[in-house]
Structure formats: C-alpha cells, structure tokens
C-alpha positions in Angstrom: 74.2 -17.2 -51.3 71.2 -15.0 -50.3 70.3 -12.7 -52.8 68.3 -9.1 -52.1 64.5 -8.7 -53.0 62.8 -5.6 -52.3 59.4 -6.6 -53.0 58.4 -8.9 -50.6 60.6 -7.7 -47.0 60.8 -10.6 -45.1 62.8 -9.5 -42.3 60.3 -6.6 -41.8 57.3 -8.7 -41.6 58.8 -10.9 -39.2 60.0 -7.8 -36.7 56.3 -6.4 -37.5 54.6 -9.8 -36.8 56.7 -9.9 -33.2 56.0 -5.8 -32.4 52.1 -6.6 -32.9 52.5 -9.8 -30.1 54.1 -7.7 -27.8 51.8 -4.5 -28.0 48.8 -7.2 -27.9 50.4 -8.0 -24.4 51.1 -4.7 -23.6 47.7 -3.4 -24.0 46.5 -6.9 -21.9 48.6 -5.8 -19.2 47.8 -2.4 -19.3 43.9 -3.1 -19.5 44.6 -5.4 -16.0 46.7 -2.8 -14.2 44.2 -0.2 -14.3 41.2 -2.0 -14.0 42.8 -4.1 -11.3 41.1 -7.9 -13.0 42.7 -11.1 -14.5 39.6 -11.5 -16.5 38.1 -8.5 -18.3 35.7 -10.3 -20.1 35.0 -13.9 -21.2 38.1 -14.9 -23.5 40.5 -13.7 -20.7 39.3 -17.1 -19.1 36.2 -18.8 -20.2 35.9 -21.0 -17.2 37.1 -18.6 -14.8 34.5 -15.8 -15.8 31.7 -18.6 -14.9 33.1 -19.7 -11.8 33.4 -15.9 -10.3 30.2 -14.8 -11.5 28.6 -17.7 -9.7 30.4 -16.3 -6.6 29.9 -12.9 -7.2 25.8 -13.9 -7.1 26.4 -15.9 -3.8 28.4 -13.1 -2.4 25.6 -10.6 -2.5 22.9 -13.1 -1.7 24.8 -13.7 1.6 25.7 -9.8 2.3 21.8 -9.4 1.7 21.2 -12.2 3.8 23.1 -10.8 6.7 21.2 -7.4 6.4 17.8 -9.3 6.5 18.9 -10.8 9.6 20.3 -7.3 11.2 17.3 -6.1 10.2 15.1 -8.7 11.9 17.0 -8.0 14.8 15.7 -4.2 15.3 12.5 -5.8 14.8 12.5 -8.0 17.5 14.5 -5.1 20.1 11.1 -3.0 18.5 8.7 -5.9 20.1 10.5 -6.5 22.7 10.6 -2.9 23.8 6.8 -3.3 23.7 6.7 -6.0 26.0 8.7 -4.5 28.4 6.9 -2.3 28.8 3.7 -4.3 28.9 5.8 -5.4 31.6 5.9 -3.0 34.0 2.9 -2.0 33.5 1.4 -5.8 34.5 3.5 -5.4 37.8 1.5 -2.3 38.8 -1.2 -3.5 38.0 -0.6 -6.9 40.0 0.4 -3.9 42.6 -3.2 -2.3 42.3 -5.2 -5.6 42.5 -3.2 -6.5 45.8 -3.9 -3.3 47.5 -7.2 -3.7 46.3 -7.7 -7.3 47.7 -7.6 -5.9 51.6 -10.6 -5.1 53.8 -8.3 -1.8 55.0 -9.8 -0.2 51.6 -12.8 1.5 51.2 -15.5 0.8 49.1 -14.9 4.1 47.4 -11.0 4.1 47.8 -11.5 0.7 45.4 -13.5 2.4 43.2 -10.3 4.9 42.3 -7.9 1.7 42.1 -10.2 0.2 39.5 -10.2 3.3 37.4 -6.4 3.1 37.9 -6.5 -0.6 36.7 -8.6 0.0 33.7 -6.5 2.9 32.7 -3.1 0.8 32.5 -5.4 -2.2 30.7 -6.3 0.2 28.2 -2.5 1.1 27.9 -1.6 -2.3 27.3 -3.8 -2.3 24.0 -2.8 0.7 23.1 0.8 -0.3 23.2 0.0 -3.9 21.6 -1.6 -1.8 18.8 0.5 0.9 18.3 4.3 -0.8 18.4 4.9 -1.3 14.8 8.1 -1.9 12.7 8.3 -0.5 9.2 4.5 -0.4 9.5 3.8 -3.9 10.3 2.7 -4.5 13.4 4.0 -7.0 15.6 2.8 -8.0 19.1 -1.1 -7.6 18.8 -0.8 -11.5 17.2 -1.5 -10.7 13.9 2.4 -10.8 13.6 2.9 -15.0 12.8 4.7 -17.4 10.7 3.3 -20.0 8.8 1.6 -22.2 11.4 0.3 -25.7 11.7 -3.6 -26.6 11.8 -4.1 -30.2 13.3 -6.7 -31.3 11.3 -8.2 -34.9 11.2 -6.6 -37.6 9.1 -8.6 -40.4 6.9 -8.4 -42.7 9.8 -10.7 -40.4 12.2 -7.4 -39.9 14.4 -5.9 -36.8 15.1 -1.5 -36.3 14.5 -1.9 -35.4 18.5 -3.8 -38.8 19.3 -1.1 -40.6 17.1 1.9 -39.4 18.6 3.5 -36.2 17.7 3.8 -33.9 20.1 5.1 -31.0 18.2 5.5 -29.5 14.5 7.7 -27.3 13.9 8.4 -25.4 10.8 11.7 -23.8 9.4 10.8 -21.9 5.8 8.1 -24.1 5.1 5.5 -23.3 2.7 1.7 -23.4 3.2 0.0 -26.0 1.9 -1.2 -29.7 2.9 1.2 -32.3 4.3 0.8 -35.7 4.2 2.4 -38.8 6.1 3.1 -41.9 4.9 3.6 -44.5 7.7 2.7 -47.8 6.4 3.7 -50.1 9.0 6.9 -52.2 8.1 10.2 -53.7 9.9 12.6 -50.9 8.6 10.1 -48.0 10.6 10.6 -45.2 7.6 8.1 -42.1 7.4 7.7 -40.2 4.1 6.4 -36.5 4.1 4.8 -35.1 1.1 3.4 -31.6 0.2 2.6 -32.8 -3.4 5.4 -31.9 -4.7 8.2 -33.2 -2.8 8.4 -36.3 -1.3 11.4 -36.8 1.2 11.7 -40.2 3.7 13.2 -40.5 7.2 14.0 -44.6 8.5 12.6 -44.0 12.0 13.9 -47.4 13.1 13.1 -47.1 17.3 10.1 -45.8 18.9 10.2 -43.2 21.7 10.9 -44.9 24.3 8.1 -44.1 27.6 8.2 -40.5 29.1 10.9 -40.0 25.7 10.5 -38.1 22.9 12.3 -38.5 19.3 12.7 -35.7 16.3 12.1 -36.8 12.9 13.4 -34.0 10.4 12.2 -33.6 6.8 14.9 -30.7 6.1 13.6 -30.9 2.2 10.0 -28.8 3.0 11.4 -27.8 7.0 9.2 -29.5 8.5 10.5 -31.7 12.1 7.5 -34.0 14.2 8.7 -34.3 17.7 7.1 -37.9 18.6 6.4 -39.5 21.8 5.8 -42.8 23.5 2.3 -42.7 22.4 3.6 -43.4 18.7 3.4 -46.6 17.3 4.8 -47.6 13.9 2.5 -47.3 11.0 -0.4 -45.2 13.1 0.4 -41.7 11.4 0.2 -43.5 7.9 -2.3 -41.2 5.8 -2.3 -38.6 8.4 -2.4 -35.0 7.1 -1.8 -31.4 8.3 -2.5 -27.9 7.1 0.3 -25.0 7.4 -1.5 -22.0 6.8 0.4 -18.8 5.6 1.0 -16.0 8.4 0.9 -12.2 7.7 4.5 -12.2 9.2 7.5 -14.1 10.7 9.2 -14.9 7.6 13.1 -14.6 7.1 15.4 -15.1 4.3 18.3 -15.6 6.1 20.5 -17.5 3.7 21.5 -17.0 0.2 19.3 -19.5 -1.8 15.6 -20.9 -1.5 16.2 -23.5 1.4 14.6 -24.7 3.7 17.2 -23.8 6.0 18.2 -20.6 4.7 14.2 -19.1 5.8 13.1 -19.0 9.0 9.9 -18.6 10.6 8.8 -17.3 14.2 5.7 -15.7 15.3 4.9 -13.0 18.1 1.6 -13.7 20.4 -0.5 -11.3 21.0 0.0 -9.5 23.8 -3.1 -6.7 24.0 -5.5 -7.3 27.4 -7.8 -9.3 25.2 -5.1 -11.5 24.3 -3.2 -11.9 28.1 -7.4 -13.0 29.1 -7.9 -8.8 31.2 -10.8 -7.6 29.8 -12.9 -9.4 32.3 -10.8 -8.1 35.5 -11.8 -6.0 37.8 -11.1 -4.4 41.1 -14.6 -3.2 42.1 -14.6 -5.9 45.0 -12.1 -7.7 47.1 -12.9 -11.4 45.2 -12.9 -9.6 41.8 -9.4 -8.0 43.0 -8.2 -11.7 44.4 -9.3 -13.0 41.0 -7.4 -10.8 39.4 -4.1 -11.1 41.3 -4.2 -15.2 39.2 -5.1 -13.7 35.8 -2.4 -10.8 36.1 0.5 -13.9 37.1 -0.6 -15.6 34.0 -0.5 -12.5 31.7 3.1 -11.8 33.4 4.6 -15.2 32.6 3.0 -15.1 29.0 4.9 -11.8 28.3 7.9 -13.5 30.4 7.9 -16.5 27.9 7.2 -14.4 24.5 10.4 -11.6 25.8 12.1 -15.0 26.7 11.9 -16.6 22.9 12.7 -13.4 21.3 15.5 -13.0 23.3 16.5 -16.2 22.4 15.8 -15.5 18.5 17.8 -12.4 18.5 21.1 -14.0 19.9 20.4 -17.1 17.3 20.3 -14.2 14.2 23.4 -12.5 16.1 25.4 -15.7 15.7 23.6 -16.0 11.8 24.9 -12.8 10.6 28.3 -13.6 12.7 28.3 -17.1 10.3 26.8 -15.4 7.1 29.6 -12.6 7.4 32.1 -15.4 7.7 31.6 -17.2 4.6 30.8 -13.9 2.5 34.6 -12.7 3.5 35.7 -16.4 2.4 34.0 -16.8 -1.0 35.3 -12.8 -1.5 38.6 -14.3 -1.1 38.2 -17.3 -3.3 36.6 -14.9 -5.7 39.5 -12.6 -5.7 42.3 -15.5 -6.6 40.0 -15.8 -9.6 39.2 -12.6 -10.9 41.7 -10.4 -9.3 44.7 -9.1 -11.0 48.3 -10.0 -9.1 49.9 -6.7 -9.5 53.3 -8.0 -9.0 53.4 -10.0 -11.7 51.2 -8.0 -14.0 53.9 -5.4 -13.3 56.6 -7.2 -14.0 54.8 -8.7 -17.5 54.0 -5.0 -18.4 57.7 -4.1 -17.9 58.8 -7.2 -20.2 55.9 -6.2 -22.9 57.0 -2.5 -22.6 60.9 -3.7 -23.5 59.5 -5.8 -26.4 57.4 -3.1 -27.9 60.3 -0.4 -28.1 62.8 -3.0 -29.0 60.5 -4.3 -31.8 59.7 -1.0 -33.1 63.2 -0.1 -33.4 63.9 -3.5 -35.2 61.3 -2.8 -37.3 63.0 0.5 -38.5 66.0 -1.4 -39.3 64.4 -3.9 -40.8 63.0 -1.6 -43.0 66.1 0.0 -44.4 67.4 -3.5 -44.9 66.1 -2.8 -48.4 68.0 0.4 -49.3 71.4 -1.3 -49.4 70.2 -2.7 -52.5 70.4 0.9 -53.8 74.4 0.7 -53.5 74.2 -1.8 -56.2 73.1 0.6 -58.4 75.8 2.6 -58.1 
C-alpha cells in the first residue's frame, strides 16, 4: 500500500516535467508561425541550415547574375544606337560622294559637297566619342575584351602557320598560353596558362576545306583548326591574351569559365572605318570614296550584326538564369520554410498540452493536502 510523503511530490514533478515539454513546443511552434521558418537557427536542423545557406548564396549570385546581364543589354541597345546612327549618316554620305562623282557638277558645286562630307565625317567621331554607357565608352575601340596576340612559338612558326584558324575566348584570363602537342597515336593537346593544365584527345585531323573546335572549357579558351594542322606541329606553341579595358561579363553565379563572358566593340570613329583620307574635291577622289564608304557600311553592318546577336544570346541567359533562381528558391523553401498547416495543427496540440498540464499540475499539487485530513 502506497503511503503519503509530502516532501518530495512526485506526481507534481512529473505533471511539471510534461508542462515544461509542451511549452518548449509551444514556444517552437510559435517562434515558426511568426517568423514563417523550419529552421530559426542551427540546432532547429544542423544539416538543413548548411544546405539552405549554400542556396541562399547561389540564389543571389544568380539574381545578380541576371541583372549583370540586363544590364549588359542597355549597353549594347546604347552602342548600337550609336551605330545606327553612324549608319545613316554613312548612307548620305555614300549619297554625297555619288552626286559628287558626275561631270554634271561644278567645280565649285563639289567644293560645297565636300564641306558637306567632312561635316558628317566629323559627326561620326563625334558620335564614336561621345556614346558612352555609365561613363565607359564603348564604340571608339577602346571598348574590348581580353584579346589574343599571335606571337611566335620556340619553333619559329606562328599558331596561324600551324593550323588554327581562330581563338576564341569565353572568361579567360590574361596571361600566356601554352600548347602541348607532342606528336603521338592518341592525337591529345594540353593547354596551360601555368596554373591549370587541361587535355583534349584530338584523335582526327580536319579534314581538307574542314575545320575542327578543340575546347579547353577549364581557362575558356576554343582553337578552331584547319586542314593545315598536322599532329604534333602546335607542340610548344604559345599565345598572349592581353587584358581589354572592357567586354567582361559575370553572367553566372560562380568564377567559371562559362559563367564570364567576353565580347569587344570595334571602333567605329572615321579613323577607325579608314575616312580621314576621303575626299570629294574631285570626281576620282569622289569615285574613291564611293569603295571606302561600302567598306565602312558593312563594318558597322557586321559590328550592329554581332551585337544584335549578343543581345538576344544574354536575353535567353537572363531567361535561363531566372529559371534556375525560381527553382533553387523552391528547393530552398522545402528546407527552410515553415509548413503552416502543420505548424498550425502542432501549435494547437502544444497549446492543449500546456493548459491541460498546467491544470494537472494544480492538482498535483494539492495531492499533498489530503495528508492534512489525517491529522484530524
């Protein structure tokens, strides 16, 4: 038979034991309905907290990313609004030299055409000078990328004599590069920058009038080769990329070579599209002309052509960059994200328990005062 002890209250340290676990899970529920998280801090879920931060720092590397590419885009609408109108101005002057180039024109009637025609070569400099984004300027050439200098390699033979047609550079930092193409049966060509070395197996050569791509993605560097290539003829051959004062863009959330790209803008000013020299002052000057002005149109024609091209490439890179920010978002928010339904419905259950254990408690507590009728 139990007997009553009043020191030591058993019952009541049990209810109070069970009150403090549910008001422990009552204040965890409350703490997640109002701030609206599963995790509040570390303990909440060790594993869970590392795993969302990690997202959290991608998320906001791609949203930045995607600005820097909407960004890059008003650029190039800012240059190519130059060029158009670099444009027009080419076709009058192509207009001018034409008249100009007739017999039916006096001497003196020429002499006002060519002051015309200087006028709008002037204008083209002016323009080329003067159209600037967030003061950078950008189509008077000193707007470029990191670009490629073909130098010599320690055979006496140029990368152009060997083979490779083009260079091309995506993110790539300046420096020297050099090839490693000792001649062998499996055909494999190593790149190196002195840092990192990354091999391609190159196992046919371009066949004639055919060109093959060989893509070091690890430093963004691609040679385009041709049929003059032979295996092991670029081995020790080296190149320069030398950095540019523009044309950079961090359009990806980590430091890639495929999240940076680089482009360049020519220079478009009448020095640069060969018009300083032209003049209309006489019918052979004026026919003259008439070639240089077709070349300077299809320079600006080509140069609006790639930043057209460029601009609908970063369209369809913040398109791709917004879709996988909304996706890790998502996988971030099953993480991190409190589910209200069932935070409701444990706050409910941890609400009962609390005001059911208090009252317990109370009764547990005068558990002990029945001993007071033995007294009696």
């Amino acid at each position: 038979m139990a007997g009553f002890r009043i020191n030591t209250n058993i019952t009541a340290l049990g209810a109070l034991r069970s009150l403090n676990k549910s008001q422990g899970s009552l204040e965890k529920s409350i703490e997640r309905l109002s701030s609206g998280l599963r995790i509040n801090r570390a303990k909440d879920d060790t594993a869970g907290m590392a795993i969302s931060q990690r997202m959290r720092a991608e998320i906001g590397g791609l949203q930045q990313a995607s600005r820097n590419a909407s960004q890059s885009v008003n650029l190039i609408q800012t240059a190519e609004g130059g060029l158009n109108e670099i444009h027009s101005l080419l076709t009058r002057m192509r207009d001018l030299a034409v008249e100009a180039a007739s017999d039916n024109v006096r001497n003196v009637d020429r002499a006002g055409i060519d002051l015309e025609f200087n006028q709008l070569r002037n204008e083209i400099s002016r323009i080329a000078t003067s159209t600037e984004y967030n003061s950078t300027k950008l189509i008077n050439g000193s707007f470029t990328g990191n670009s490629v200098s073909f130098g010599s390699s320690n055979t006496s033979q140029t990368l152009t004599a060997n083979g490779v047609q083009k260079i091309t550079l995506s993110g790539t930092s300046a420096g020297t590069y050099t090839v490693s193409d000792a001649s062998s049966s499996d055909g494999a060509i190593s790149l190196s920058d002195g840092t990192t070395t990354q091999t391609v197996t190159f196992t046919t050569a371009p066949a004639s009038g055919q060109t093959s791509r060989v893509n070091f993605s690890a430093m963004g560097v691609e040679l385009t080769l041709n049929d003059a290539y032979d295996d092991g003829d670029l081995d020790g051959a080296t190149f320069e990329v030398v950095a540019g004062s523009g044309g950079e863009l961090q359009i990806g959330a980590d430091n890639a070579s495929d999240n940076q790209l680089t482009f360049s803008i020519g220079d478009s000013s009448a020095s640069g599209l060969s018009l300083e020299g032209d003049s209309l002052a006489n019918i052979s000057n004026a026919r003259s002309a008439i070639d240089t002005i077709d070349a300077a149109i299809d320079l600006v024609s080509d140069e609006r052509g790639t930043l057209g091209a460029l601009q609908n490439r970063l369209e369809f890179t913040i398109s791709n960059l917004d879709n996988i920010s909304q996706n890790i978002q998502a996988a971030e928010s099953t993480i991190r994200d409190a589910d209200f339904a069932a935070e409701t419905a444990a706050f409910t259950r941890a609400q009962i328990l609390v005001q059911s254990g208090t009252a317990m408690l109370a009764q547990a507590n005068s558990v002990s005062s029945n001993v007071l009728s033995l007294l009696g």
